[in-house]
C-alpha positions in Angstrom: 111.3 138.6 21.9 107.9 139.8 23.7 108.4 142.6 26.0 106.0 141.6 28.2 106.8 139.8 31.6 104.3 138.9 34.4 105.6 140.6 37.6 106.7 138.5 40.8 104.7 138.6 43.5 106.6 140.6 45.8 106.3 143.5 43.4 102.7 143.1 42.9 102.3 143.1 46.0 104.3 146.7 46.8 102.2 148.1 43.8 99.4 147.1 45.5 99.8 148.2 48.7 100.4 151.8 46.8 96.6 151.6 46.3 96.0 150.2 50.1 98.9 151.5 52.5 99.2 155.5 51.5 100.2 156.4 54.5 100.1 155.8 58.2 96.6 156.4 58.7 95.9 153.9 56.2 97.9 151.2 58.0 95.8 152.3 61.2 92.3 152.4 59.4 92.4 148.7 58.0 93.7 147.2 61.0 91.6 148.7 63.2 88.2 147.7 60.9 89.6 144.6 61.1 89.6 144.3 64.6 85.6 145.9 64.5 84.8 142.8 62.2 86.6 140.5 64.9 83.9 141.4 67.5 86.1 143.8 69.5 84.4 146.0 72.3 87.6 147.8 72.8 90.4 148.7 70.8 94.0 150.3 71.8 96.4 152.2 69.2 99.9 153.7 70.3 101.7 155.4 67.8 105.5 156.7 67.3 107.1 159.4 65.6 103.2 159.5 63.5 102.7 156.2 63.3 106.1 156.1 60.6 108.1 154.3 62.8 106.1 152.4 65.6 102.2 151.4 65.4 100.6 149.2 68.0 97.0 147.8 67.5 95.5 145.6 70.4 91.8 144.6 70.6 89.7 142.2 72.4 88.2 140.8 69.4 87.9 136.7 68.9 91.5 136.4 67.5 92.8 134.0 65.0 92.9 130.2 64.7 96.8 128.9 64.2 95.7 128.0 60.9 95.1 130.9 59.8 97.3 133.1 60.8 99.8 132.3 57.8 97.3 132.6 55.1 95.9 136.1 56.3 98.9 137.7 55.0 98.0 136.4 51.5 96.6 138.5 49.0 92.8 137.9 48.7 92.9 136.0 51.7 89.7 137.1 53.4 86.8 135.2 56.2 84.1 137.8 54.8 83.0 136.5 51.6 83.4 133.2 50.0 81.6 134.5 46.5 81.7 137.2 44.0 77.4 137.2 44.8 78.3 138.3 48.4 79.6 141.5 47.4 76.0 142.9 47.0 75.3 142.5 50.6 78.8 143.4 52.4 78.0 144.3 56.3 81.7 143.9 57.2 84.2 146.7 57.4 86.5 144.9 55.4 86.3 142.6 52.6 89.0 142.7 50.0 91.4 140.5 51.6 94.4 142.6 50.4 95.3 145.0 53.5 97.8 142.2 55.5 99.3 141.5 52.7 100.1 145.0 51.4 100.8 146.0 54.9 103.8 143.5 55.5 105.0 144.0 51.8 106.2 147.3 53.0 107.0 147.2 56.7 107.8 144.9 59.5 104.8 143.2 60.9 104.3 141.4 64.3 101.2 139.2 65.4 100.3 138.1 68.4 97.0 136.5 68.7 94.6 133.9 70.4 91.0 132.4 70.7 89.3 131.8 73.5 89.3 127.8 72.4 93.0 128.1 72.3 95.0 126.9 74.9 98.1 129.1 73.6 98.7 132.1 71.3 100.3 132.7 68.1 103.3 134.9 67.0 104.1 136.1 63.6 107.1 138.0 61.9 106.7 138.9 58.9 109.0 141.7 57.3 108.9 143.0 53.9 106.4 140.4 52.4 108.9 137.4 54.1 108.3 135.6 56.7 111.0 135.9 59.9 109.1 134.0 62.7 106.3 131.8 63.4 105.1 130.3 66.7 103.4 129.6 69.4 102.9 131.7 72.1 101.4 133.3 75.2 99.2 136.0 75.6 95.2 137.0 76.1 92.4 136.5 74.1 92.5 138.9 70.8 94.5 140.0 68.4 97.6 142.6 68.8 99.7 144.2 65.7 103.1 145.8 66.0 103.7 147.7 62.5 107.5 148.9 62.3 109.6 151.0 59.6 106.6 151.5 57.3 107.7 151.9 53.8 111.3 151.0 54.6 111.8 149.2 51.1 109.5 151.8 49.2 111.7 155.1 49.4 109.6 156.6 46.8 106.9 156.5 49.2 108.5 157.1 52.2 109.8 160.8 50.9 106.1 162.0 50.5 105.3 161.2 54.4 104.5 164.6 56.1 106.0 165.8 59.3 105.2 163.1 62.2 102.7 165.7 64.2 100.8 165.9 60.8 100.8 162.2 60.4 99.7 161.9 63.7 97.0 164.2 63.1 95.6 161.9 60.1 95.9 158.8 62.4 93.5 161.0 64.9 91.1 162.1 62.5 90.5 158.2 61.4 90.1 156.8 64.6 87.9 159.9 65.4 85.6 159.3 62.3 85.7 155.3 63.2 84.4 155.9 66.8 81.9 158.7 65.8 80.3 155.5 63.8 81.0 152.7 66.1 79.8 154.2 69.8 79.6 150.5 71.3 83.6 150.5 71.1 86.1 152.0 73.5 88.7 153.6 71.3 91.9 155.1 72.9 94.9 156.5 71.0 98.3 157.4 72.7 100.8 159.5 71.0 103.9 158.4 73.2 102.8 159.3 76.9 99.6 161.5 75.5 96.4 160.2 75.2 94.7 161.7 71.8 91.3 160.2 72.1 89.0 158.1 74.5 86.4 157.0 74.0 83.9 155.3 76.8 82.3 153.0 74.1 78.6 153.1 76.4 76.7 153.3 73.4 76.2 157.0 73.7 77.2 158.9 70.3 76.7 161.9 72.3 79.0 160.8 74.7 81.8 160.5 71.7 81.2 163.7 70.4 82.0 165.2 73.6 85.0 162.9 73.6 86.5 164.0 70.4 85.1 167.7 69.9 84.6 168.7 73.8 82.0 170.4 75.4 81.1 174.0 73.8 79.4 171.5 70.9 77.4 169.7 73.1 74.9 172.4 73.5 74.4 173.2 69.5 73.3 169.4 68.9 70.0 168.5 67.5 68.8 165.0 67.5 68.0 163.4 63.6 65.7 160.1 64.1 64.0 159.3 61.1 63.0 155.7 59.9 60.8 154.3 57.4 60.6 150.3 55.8 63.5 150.7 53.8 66.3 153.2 55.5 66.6 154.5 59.0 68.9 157.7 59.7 69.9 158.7 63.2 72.9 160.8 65.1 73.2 164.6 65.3 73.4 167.5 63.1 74.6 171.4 64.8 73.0 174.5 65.1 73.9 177.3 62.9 76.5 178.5 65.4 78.2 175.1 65.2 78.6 175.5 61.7 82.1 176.1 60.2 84.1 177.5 57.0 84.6 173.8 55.7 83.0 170.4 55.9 85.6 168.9 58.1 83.0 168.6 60.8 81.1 166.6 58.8 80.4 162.6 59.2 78.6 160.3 57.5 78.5 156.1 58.2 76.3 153.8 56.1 75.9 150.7 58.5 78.4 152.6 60.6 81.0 152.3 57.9 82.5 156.0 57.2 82.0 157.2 53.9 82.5 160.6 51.9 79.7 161.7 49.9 79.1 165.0 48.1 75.2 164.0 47.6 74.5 163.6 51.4 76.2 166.7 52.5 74.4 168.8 49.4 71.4 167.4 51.3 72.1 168.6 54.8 73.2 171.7 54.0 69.9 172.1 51.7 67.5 171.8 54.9 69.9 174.5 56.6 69.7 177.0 53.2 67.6 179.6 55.2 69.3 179.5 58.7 72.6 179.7 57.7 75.2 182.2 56.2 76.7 181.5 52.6 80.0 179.4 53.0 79.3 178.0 56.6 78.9 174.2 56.8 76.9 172.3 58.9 78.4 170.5 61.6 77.1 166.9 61.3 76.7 162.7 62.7 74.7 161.1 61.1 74.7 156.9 60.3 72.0 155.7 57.7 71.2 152.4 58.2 69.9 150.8 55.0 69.8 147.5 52.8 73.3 146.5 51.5 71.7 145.5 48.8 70.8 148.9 47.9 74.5 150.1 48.2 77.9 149.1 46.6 81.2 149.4 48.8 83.4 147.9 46.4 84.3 151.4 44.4 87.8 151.9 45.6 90.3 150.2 48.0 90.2 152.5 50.4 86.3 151.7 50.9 85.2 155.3 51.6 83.4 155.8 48.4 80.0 154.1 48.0 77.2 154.1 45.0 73.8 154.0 45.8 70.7 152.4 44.0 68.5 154.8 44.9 69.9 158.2 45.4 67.2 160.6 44.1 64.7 159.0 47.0 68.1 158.9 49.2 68.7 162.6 48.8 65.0 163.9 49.9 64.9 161.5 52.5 67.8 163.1 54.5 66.8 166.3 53.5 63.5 165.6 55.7 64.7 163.8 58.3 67.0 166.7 59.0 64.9 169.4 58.3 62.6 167.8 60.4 64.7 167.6 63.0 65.5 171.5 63.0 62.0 172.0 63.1 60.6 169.9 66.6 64.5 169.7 67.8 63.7 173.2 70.0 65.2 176.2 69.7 67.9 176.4 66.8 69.6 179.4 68.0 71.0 180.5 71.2 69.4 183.3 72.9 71.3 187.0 71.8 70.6 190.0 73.7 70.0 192.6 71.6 70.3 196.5 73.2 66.6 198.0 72.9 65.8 201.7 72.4 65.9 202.2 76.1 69.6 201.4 76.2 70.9 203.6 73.6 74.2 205.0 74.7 73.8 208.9 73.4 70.6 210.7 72.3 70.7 214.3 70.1 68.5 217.3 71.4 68.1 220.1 69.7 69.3 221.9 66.9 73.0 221.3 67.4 74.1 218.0 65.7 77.3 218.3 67.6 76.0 218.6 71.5 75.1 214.9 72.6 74.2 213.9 76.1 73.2 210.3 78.0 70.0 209.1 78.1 68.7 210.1 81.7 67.9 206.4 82.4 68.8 204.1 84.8 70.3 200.4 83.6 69.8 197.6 85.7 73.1 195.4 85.9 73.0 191.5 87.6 77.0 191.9 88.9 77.6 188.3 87.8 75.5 187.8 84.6 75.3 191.2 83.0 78.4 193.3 83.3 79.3 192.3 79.8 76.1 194.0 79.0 77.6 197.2 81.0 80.3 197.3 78.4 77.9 197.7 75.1 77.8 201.2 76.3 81.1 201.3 74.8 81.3 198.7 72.6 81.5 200.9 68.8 84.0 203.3 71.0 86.0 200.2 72.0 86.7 199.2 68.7 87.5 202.3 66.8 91.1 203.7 67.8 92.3 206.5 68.4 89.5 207.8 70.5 88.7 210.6 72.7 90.7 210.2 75.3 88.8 210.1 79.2 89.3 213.3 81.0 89.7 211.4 84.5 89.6 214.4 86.8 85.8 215.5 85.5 84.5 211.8 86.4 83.6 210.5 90.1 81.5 207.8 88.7 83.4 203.9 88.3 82.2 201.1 87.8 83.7 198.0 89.4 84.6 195.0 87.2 83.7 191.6 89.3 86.7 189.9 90.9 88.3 187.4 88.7 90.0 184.7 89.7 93.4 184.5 87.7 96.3 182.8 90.0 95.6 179.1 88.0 97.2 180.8 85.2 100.8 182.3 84.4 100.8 185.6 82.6 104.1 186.6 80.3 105.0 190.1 81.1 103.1 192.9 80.3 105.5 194.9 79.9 107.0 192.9 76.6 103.4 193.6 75.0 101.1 196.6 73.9 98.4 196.3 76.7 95.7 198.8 75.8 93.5 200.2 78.3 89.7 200.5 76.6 89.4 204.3 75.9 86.2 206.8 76.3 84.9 209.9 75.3 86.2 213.3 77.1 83.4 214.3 78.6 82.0 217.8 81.2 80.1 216.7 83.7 77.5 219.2 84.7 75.7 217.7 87.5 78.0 215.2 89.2 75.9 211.7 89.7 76.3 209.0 92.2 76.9 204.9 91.6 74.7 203.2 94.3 76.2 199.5 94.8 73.7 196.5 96.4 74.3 192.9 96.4 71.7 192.4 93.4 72.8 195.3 91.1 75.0 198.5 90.0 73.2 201.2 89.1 74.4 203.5 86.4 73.2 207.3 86.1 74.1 208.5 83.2 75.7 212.3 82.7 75.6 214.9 80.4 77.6 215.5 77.5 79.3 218.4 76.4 80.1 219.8 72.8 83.6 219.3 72.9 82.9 215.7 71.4 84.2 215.7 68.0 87.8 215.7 68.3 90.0 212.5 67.1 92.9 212.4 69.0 96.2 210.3 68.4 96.8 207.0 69.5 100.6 207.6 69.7 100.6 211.4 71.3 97.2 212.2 72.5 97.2 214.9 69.7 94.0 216.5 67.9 95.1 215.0 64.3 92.7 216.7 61.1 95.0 216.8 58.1 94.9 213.4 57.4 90.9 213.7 57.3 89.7 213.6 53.4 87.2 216.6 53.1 85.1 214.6 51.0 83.6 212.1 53.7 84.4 214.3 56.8 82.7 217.7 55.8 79.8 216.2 54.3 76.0 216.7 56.0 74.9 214.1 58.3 71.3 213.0 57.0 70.5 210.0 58.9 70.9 205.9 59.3 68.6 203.9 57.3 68.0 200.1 57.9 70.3 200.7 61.3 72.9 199.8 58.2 73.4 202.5 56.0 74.7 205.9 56.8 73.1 208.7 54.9 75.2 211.9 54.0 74.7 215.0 51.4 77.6 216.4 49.6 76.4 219.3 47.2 74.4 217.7 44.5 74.9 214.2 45.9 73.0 211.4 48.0 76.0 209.6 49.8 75.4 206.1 51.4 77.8 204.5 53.4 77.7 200.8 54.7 79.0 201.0 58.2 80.3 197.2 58.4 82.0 197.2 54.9 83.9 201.1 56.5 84.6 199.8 59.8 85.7 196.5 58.5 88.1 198.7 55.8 89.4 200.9 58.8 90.4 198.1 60.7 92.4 195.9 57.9 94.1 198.7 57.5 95.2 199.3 60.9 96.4 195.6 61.7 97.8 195.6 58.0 100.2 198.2 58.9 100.7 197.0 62.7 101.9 194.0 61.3 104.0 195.0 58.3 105.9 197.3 60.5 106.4 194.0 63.1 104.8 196.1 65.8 103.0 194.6 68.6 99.3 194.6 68.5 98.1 192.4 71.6 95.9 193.1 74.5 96.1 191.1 77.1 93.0 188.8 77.8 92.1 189.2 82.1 90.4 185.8 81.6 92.4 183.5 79.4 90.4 181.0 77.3 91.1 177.4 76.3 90.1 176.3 73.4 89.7 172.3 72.6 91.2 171.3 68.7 90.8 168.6 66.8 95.0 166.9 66.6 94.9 168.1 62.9 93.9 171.5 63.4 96.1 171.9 66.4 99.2 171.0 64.2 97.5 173.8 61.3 97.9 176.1 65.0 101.4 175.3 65.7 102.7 175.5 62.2 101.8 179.1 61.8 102.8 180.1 65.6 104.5 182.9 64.4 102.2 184.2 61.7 99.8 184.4 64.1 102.0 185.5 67.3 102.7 188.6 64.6 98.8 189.8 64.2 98.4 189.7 67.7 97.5 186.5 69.1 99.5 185.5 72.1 98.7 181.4 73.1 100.1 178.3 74.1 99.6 174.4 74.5 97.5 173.5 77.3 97.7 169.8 76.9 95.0 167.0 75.4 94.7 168.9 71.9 93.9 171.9 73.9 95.7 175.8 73.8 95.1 178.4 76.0 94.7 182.1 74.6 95.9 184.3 76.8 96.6 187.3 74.2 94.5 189.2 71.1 95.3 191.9 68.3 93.8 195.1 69.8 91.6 195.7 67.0 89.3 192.5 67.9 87.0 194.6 70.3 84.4 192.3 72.1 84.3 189.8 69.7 85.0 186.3 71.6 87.9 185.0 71.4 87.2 181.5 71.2 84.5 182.2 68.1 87.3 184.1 66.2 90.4 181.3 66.9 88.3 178.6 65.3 87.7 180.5 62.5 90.8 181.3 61.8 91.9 177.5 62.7 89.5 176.7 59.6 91.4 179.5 57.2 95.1 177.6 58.3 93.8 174.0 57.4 92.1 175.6 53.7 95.4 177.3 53.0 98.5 175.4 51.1 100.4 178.6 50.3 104.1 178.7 49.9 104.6 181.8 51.4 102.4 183.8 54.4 101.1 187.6 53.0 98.6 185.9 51.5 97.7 183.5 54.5 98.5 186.8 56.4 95.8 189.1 54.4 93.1 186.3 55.0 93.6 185.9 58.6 93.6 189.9 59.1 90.6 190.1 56.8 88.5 187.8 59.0 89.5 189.7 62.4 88.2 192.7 60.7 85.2 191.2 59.5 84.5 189.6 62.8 85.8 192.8 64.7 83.3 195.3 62.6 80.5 196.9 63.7 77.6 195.1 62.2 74.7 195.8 60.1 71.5 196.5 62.0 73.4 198.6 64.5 71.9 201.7 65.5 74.7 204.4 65.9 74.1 207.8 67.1 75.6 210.5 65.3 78.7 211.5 67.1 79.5 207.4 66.2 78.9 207.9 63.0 81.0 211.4 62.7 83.8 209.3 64.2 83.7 206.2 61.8 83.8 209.0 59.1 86.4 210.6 60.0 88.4 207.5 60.3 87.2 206.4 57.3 88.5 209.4 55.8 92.1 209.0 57.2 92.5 205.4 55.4 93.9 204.2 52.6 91.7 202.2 49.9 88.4 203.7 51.7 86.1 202.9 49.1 86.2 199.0 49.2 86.0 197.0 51.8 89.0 194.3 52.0 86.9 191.9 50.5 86.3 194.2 47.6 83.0 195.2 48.2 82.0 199.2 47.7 81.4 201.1 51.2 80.6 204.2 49.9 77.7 204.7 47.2 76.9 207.8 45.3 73.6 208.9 43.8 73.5 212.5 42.1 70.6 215.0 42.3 70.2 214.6 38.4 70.0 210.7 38.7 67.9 211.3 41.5 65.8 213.7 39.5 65.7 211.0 36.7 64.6 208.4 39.0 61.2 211.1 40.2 60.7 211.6 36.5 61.7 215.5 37.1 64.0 215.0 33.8 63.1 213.2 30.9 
């Protein structure tokens, strides 16, 4: 007897719907192109529990004819295309005819829909591939799904559906991605009472990204229009500092469909090869409009892989358009101010390599716009604890921070925290100098120095600490900085370099590694909280490692609207921004799938550091550089950065000697 059967159709029908309905987001995404195809200028989804348990989809599209509102939930039912030939020109979002059908094999389905020829509407009930109910009945022009138990006769299926905030989070992305392409279209998606995403649907694509991402992007946009006779590419592309560690912020639409592919973004990125660091990714919106002859859609159910007949001539075409667009699009960076020569903090005199003293200078402050700029004066002292600790009695000088308006926002305690005050240099005042205060500007005269400089005192006791300090870095002769990158020492018969980010960066893993293995508190209070706007997705990334991160340091909360507000960092951060440094670490949570969190840990502690460091092309004086070195000296693993690159080179007189052709 033949072992071979041909399966029912209800079964077909499941197995198909594996291909079709993975998850909720797929229910969302090929109802919702449906409803684009129907001619709808505004579409609503409301979701439950992530979409598992409740999904509503209304639009304002043309609706269905009673006729057809039976058939549609038949496999290869479709109004698309009538032949195999229309394949090679599809312009609709949808096609297959196979989404209602796998849809209802595998949930509980409701329609309500009408025409505008109508005189009534229809209803549908259709649950598990079997019809329940159908009839006439009232309601407005359009079409409105209610999708209930979703995979309630597929249990396999059902157990590999994430937790409902994650599903959720898929369910945002796609309608995000769908009304990135589609800017003529009002989206809106409710979670419950929340609203996830609205969109205005004027037209504006700029007006959507501001929608979905918020306003710090706004600013880093460029403007791609490019168009020839056969292909026409417009929408946005970032700055560099609206790149990111991954391509999530990447879309791409041919004839506003989304799509994924690996030979567009190569492209992009290509034309951002000299402006951007290694493993940052473009952020980009861009639709290419182009003959559907020229492309084919039908390469897998899920529609978001596409082929194209010319992809060579494709590939240099975006390249151009966006590198053009870099080029005329203005100014591709934002505007850093970089400390000249005139603003060095300390300047040697003399013979003595220990006596330091300020510059005698005067700095001209704007109190509202440049007081950050006050504070580069101690920005490498800032960030390297333990310092000298301020001898308070010997200053008269202050310096008045501008008045900050906090009472919109509820502090925890200090008191349950490690608030650290920013320390400075003990310092003899020889000639006491005045601060003279006007409306425009603080002026800052600067005082001497005195030799007792070199000190490293404890951040526990205030105590002079030296037996930690390894002779071999600490004793050695201070020769110079070259490149403002690399420190230059002599130790006997040896050339010593040292690269200060890749020893600052080492000095500061360290001191977070330990902070946190030891569960001790590490956070300084922020005086101006900061909120930060998240995609749903990574705000979910956020919340699932709350703890991880409330461990380094970070102290934060939800704001409301996928928004948190920081209101707390690890000590070691320095004046790196806050807001720069939580996105990149919202970026390391969505890469990682770890089991367990060291690991996750060690990454998120290596990129504070890194960011934290003192960078290369920083001019350091040498009582700086004497106290890097001596903290350098005091940690563990000092010749490696945490990333595993060397901080300290070696060069001996012989090789040296080799090198001059002194020895042969």
């Amino acid at each position: 007897m033949g072992r071979i059967i041909v399966l029912d159709e209800n079964t077909s029908n499941k197995i198909a719907a594996g291909e079709v309905v993975e998850k909720p987001a797929s229910v969302v995404k090929e109802l919702v192109e449906n409803s684009i195809d129907a001619g709808a200028t505004s579409i609503s989804v409301d979701i439950k529990n992530g979409g598992i348990s409740y999904i509503k989809i209304t639009d304002n599209g043309s609706g269905m004819d009673e006729d057809d509102v039976e058939i549609a939930f038949e496999r290869h039912a479709t109004s698309k295309i009538k032949r195999a030939e229309d394949l090679d020109s599809v312009i609709t979002m949808g096609f297959r005819g196979e989404a209602l059908a796998s849809i209802a094999s595998v949930a509980s389905v409701e329609l309500m829909t009408k025409t505008a020829a109508s005189t009534y509407g229809m209803y549908v009930h259709i649950r598990g591939g079997v019809f329940q109910d159908v009839r006439q009945t009232g309601c407005p022009v359009g079409t409105t799904f209610i999708i209930k138990d979703l995979f309630f006769n597929t249990p396999a299926r059902y157990k590999f559906l994430k937790k409902d905030s994650t599903e959720a989070g898929y369910i945002s992305d796609t309608i995000s991605r769908i009304a990135l392409g589609n800017p003529d279209i009002s989206f809106k998606l409710t979670n419950g009472k929340t609203t996830l995403i609205h969109t205005p649907g004027n037209n504006d694509l700029k007006s959507v990204i501001y929608s979905i991402y918020g306003k710090e992007l706004i600013k880093d946009l460029v403007a791609v229009e490019y168009a020839d006779e056969k292909i026409k590419i417009s929408g946005y592309v970032g700055k560099p500092e609206a790149a990111r560690s991954n391509r999530n912020y990447q879309s791409l639409y041919i004839n506003k469909r989304y799509v994924k592919s690996k030979m567009v973004s190569y492209s992009v990125e290509q034309a951002f090869t000299s402006i951007l660091m290694k493993n940052r990714f473009p952020f980009f919106v861009l639709n290419i409009d182009i003959n559907p002859v020229l492309v084919d859609a039908n390469v897998h159910p899920a529609k978001t892989e596409v082929r194209f007949a010319d992809e060579s001539n494709l590939s240099r075409t975006i390249y151009m358009a966006v590198s053009n667009a870099l080029t005329t699009g203005g100014s591709l960076f934002n505007p850093v101010s970089v400390p000249n020569k005139d603003r060095e903090l300390f300047k040697f005199t003399g013979n003595s390599q220990n006596k330091v003293e300020y510059l005698q200078k005067e700095i001209e402050l704007n109190k509202q716009e440049d007081y950050k700029k006050a504070e580069e004066i101690r920005l490498f002292t800032k960030a390297l604890e333990p310092l000298a600790k301020t001898d308070v009695n010997k200053v008269s000088t202050s310096l008045e921070k501008p008045q900050t308006d906090t009472s919109s926002f509820t502090f925890t305690k200090s008191e349950e925290y490690n608030v650290r005050q920013p320390q400075e240099v003990t310092v003899e005042v020889k000639q006491e100098k005045t601060t003279e205060l006007n409306n425009n500007s603080e002026v800052i005269k600067e005082a001497d120095f005195s030799e007792e400089v070199a000190a490293v005192l404890s951040e526990d006791d205030g105590e002079i600490h030296t037996e930690n300090v390894h002779p071999e870095l600490a004793d050695m002769k201070y020769i110079g900085q070259a490149f403002s990158t690399y420190i230059l020492l002599q130790s006997n018969d040896e050339l010593v370099m040292v690269d200060q980010h890749a020893a600052h960066e080492r000095i500061i893993y360290e001191k977070l590694r330990v902070k946190f293995d030891s569960q001790e508190n590490t956070t300084q209070l922020l005086l101006e909280p900061v909120v930060i706007q998240l995609q749903p997705f990574e705000l979910d990334a956020v919340k699932s490692k709350h703890e991880l991160l409330k461990g380094i340091g970070f102290v934060f909360e939800d704001f409301g609207n996928n928004s948190i507000i920081i209101r707390g960092i690890p000590y070691m951060v320095g004046d790196c921004s806050p807001r720069d440094i939580f996105i990149e670490l919202t970026q390391k949570l969505q890469e990682s799938i770890r089991p367990v969190s060291t690991p996750l840990a060690d990454e998120i502690i290596h990129t504070i550091a890194c960011k934290a460091a003192i960078k290369a092309n920083k001019k350091l004086d040498e009582k700086e550089v004497h106290q890097l070195l001596i903290e350098l000296s005091k940690t563990g693993r000092r010749y490696t950065c945490p990333h595993g690159r060397p901080t300290v080179i070696r060069l001996t007189k012989y090789e040296i000697e080799k090198m001059f052709k002194r020895i042969v």
